[in-house]
N, C-alpha and C positions, 0 to 999 in steps of 0.2 A: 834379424834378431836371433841371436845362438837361444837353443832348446836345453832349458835347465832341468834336467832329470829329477823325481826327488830323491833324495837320500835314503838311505837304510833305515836310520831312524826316525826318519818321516812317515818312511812308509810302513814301519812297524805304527808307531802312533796310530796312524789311520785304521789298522787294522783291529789295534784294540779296541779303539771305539763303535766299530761294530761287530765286533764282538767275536772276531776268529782270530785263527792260529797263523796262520798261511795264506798265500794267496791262491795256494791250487783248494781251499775250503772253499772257495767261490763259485765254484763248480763242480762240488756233491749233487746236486741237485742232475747232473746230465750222466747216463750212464756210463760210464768208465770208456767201453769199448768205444762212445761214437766222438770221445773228448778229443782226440788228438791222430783224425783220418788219414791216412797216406793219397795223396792228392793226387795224382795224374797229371801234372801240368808240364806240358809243354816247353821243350827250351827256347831261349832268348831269338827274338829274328830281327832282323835287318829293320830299317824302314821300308825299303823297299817291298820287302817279303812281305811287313803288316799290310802296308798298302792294298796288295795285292791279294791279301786272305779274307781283308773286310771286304773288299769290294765283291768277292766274288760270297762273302756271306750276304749283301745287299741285295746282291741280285735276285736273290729267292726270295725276295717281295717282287709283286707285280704292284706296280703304281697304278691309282687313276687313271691318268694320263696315255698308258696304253690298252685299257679293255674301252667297250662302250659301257656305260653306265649310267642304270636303269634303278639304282637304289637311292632311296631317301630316306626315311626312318628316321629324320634329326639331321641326318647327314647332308647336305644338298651342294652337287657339282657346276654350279654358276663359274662362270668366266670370271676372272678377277683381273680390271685392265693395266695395266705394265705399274701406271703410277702408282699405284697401291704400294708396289711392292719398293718402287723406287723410296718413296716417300718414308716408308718406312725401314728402309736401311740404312735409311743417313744417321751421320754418327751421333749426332744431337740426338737424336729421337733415341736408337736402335740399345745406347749402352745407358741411357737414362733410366732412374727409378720415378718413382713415386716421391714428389717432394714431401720433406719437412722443414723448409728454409723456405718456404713463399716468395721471401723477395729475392733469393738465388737462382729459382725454377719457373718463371713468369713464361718461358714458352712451353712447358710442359702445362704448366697449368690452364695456360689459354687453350690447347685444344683438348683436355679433360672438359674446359667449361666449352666448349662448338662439339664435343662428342654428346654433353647431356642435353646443349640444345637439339642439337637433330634427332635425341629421343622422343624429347618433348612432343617432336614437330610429326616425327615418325606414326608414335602411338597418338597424340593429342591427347596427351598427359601434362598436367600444372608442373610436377619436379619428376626429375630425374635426379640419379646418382653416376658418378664416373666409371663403374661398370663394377661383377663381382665375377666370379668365378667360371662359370659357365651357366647357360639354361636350365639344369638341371637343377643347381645349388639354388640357383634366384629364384625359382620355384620355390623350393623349403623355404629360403630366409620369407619369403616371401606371405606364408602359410605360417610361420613365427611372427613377425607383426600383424596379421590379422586378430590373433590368439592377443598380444599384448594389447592392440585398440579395441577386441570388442571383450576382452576379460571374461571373454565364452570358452570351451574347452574342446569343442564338436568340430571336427575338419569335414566334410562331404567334397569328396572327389571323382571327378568323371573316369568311367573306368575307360573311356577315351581316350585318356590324357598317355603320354609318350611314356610306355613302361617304366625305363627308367626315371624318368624323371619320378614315377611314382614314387619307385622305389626309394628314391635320396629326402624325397618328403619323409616317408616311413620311418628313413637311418634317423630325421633330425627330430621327429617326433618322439622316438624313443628314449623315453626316462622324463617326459612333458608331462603325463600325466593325461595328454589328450587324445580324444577319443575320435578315427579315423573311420571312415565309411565308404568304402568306395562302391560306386552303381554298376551292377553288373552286365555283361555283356555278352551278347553269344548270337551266334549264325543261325539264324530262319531262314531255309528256303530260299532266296537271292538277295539276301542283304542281311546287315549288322543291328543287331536290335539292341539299345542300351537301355538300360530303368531308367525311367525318366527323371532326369535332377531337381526340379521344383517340389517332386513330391515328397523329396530328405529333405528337403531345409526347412530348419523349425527355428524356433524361438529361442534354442540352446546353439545351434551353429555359428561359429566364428564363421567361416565361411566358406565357399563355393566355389571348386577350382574345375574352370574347363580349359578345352584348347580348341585354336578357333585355326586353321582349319583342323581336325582331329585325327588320329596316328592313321584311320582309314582312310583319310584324304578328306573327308564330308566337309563342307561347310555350312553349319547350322544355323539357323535362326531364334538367338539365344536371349530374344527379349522377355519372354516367359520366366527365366532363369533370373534374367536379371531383374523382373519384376518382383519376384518371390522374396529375394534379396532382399529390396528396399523393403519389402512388407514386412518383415521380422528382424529386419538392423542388421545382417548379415553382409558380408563385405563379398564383393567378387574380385573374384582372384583370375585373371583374363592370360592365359599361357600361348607363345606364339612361337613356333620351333619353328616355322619356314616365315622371315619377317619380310623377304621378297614379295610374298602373299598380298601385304600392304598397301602395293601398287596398283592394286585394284578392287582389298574389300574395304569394308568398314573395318574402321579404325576402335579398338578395346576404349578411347574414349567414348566415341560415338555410341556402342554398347550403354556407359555408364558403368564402365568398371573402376572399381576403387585402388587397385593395384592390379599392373601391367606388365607383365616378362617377354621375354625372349632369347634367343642363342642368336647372338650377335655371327657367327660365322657363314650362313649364307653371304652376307655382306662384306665381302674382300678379304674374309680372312679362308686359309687353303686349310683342305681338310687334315692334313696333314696327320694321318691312319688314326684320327680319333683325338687328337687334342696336342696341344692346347686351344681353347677358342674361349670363346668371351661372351658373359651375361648381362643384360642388360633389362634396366629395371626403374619404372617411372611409377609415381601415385598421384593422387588428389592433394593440393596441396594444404588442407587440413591434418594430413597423415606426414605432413614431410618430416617431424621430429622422430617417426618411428623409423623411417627408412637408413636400410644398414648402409655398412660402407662410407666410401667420401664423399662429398658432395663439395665442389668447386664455387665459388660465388663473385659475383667481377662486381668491385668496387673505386672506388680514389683514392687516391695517397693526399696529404696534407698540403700536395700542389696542386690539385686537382689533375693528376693524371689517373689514366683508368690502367688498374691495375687486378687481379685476380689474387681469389684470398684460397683457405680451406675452411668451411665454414659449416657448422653445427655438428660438430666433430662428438659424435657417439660416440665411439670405438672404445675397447677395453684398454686402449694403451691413452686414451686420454682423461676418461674418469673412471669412479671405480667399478669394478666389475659387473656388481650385480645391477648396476645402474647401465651398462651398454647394453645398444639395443642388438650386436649380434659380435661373434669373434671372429669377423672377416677383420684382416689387416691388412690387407694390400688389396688391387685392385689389379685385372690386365690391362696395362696401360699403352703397350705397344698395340696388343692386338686391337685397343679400342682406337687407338689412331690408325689403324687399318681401316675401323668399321668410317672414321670420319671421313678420313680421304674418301672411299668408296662412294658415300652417299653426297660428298660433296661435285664428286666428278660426273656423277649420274644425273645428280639433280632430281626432282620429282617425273619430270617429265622420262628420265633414261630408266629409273627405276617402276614407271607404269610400264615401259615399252620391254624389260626381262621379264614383269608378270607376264605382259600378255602372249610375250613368244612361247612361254612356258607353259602356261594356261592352255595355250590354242595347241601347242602340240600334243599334251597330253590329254585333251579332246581325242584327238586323232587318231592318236595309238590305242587307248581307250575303245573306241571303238572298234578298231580292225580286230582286235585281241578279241572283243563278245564275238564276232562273228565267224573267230573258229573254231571249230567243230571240239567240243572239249572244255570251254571256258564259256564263263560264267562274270563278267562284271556286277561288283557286290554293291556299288554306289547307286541307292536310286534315288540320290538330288544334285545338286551342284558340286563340285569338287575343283582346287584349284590346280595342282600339278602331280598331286598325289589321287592311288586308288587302286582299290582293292580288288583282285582276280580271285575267283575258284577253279584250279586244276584241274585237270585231268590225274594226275598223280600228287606223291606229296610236298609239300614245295620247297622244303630244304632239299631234297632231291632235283627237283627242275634245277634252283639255282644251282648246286654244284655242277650239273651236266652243263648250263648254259655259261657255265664260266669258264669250263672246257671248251667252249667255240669263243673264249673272248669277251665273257657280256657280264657284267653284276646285273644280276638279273631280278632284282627285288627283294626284300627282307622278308623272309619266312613267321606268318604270324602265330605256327605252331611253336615257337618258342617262350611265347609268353601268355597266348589264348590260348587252353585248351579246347578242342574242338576245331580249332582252322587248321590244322593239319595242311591240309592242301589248300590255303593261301597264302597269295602275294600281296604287299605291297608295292606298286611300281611307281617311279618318279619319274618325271619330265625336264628338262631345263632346255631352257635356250643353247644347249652346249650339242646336243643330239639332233641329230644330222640326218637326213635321208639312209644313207648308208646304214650306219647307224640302225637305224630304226626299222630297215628292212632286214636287217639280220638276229636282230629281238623278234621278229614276227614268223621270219624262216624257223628261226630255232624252236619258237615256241610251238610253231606247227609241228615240226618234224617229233618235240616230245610227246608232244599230244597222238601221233599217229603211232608210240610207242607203246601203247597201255597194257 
């Protein structure tokens, strides 16, 4: 299609209507000297020459794949097996959207509805949704239908829960009107002491958002929390940033949580320096009218074949605004067929056996780390691959030294706790290796005998 300019008197027109002279009036508002820079760009190169500039701009990343790594913080380095990957670059799948033609998209649709069963199955949750954004967002939207089913205005948040993730509740809470409360937290002596959450939730709380295991690795025993809950109508909000976890605790059903998250990217999809990854998000099926996003539903056609529909379709592009429950309009679709193939090819049984490689190793390491000379393990209960160090020095400092010999060497919890200064969080997976793990334990000596 040839590109029709407008005219002169078009674009005068336009201009009168709002109400200038010129089209350089459109930019008074920028000072003069920054409107029209002399650039420094670069002349024209070859392919070959780009080729060869980006690639040697690439390089100044260091991938996963070459350090050992020892960070989790949301982030978690599980093995992801071939077919994942395969499965998800076939062309059907890879250059697909999100249907709006149902009976065009019958295979995109079918494993939207096998991605919301194995949430179902995963959390032991009544519905699921075909996935939102990421962990963090499904958090908020999630903390927004609480607010819409109990028509309370009160959030109480564990000050456990994954920074950011907090923080993107925060962003969605602003301009709600609701009133947020997070439990505070801070270092005694050899462990993490948090205000206890049953004692904020009242009678005014929409509801009560933890994470199970929690950003310091703990796993809690949260039936106090969730008893409290049920006693003042308060909804739990059950957050799970490592869903490999799964494979061997109690299930956010089992809890009695009324809405269920997670970051789908443990689960076959690559860390890929931070995103894109994929959310995932089931409730009680009393709540299913408030849950955002698509929701998939398999039904028959007039011939009785079984077919997949889109069904109780919220969304602001299908009624009217103030009537949808949230302004998510798409879903990750690829990367939730990642998360399917994964849990389909593991099966419950392959997915108890990455908990517990990961579990039992970061036992291990866990221990060796208390017993050198300088460090301090901050976890005094159960933990499942994650947990938290006290230094010898500060620990944004250790990391960068131990990434100098090679190692991501833990998330520094002075970045978002004041007062941990010198802690670590260190993660485990199945992916960490003898080698591996004796050169996290050299390194961390050798910083320790630096002080």
């Amino acid at each position: 299609m040839a590109f029709v300019p407008l005219t002169a008197a078009e674009r005068q027109v336009m201009l009168e209507e709002v109400g200038i002279e010129s089209v350089a009036d459109l930019f008074v508002d920028i000072p003069e000297r920054f409107r029209f820079p002399q650039l420094d760009v670069p002349g024209p190169l070859t392919e070959i020459e780009t080729v060869r500039k980006m690639t040697g701009l690439a390089a100044k990343n260091r991938a996963v794949g070459d350090l050992a790594c020892f960070v989790g913080a949301g982030a978690y380095n599980h093995y992801i097996p071939s077919v994942v990957g395969h499965m998800m670059g076939r062309s059907e799948f890879y250059t697909s959207y999100t249907p709006y033609q149902a009976e065009m998209s019958q295979g995109t649709l079918q494993y939207m509805f096998e991605f919301q069963s194995l949430v179902c199955d995963l959390f032991e949750m009544d519905v699921a949704n075909s996935s939102v954004y990421d962990g963090a967002s499904a958090a908020a939207e999630a903390v927004l239908m609480a607010l819409r089913i109990s028509r309370r205005d009160r959030v109480v948040l564990a000050g456990s829960v994954h920074p950011e993730y907090r923080a993107v509740i925060a962003s969605y809470l602003d301009g709600h009107g609701a009133r947020l409360e997070t439990a505070e937290v801070e270092l005694r002596a050899d462990s993490v002491i948090e205000q206890p959450l049953a004692e904020l939730i009242d009678d005014t709380t929409a509801c009560c958002v933890v994470q199970q295991p929690d950003f310091f690795g703990n796993v809690r025993d949260l039936g106090r929390i969730a008893e409290r809950c049920r006693q003042v109508g308060a909804l739990l909000v059950y957050v799970v940033a490592e869903p490999v976890s799964l494979g061997l605790l109690k299930t956010p059903g089992a809890w009695g949580a009324d809405i269920a998250i997670a970051e789908g990217q443990p689960l076959g999809v690559p860390l890929s320096f931070g995103g894109p990854w994929v959310g995932m998000m089931a409730c009680k099926q009393e709540h299913v009218r408030q849950l955002p996003g698509r929701i998939v539903g398999a039904t028959t056609d007039h011939e009785g074949r079984r077919g997949f529909v889109l069904t109780l379709q919220a969304r602001e592009q299908h009624i009217r605004r103030e009537k949808a429950t949230s302004n998510i309009c798409t879903s990750q679709t690829l990367l939730a067929l990642g998360v399917t193939v994964y849990l389909s090819a593991l099966g419950p049984g392959g997915l108890r056996q990455v908990a517990a490689l990961s579990h039992k190793t970061a036992r291990a390491v866990a221990e060796r780390i208390a017993d050198l000379p300088g460090y301090r393990l901050l976890n005094d209960g159960p933990f499942f691959n994650e947990f938290t160090i006290l230094c010898p020095q500060d620990g944004a400092t250790m990391r960068s030294r131990l990434l100098e010999r090679g190692i991501i060497g833990g998330y520094p919890l002075g970045r978002d706790y004041p007062g941990f200064e010198q802690a670590l969080v260190l993660c485990c997976t199945e992916r960490n290796d003898d080698d591996e793990i004796e050169r996290l334990l050299a390194g961390l000596a050798e910083l320790g005998g630096a002080r």
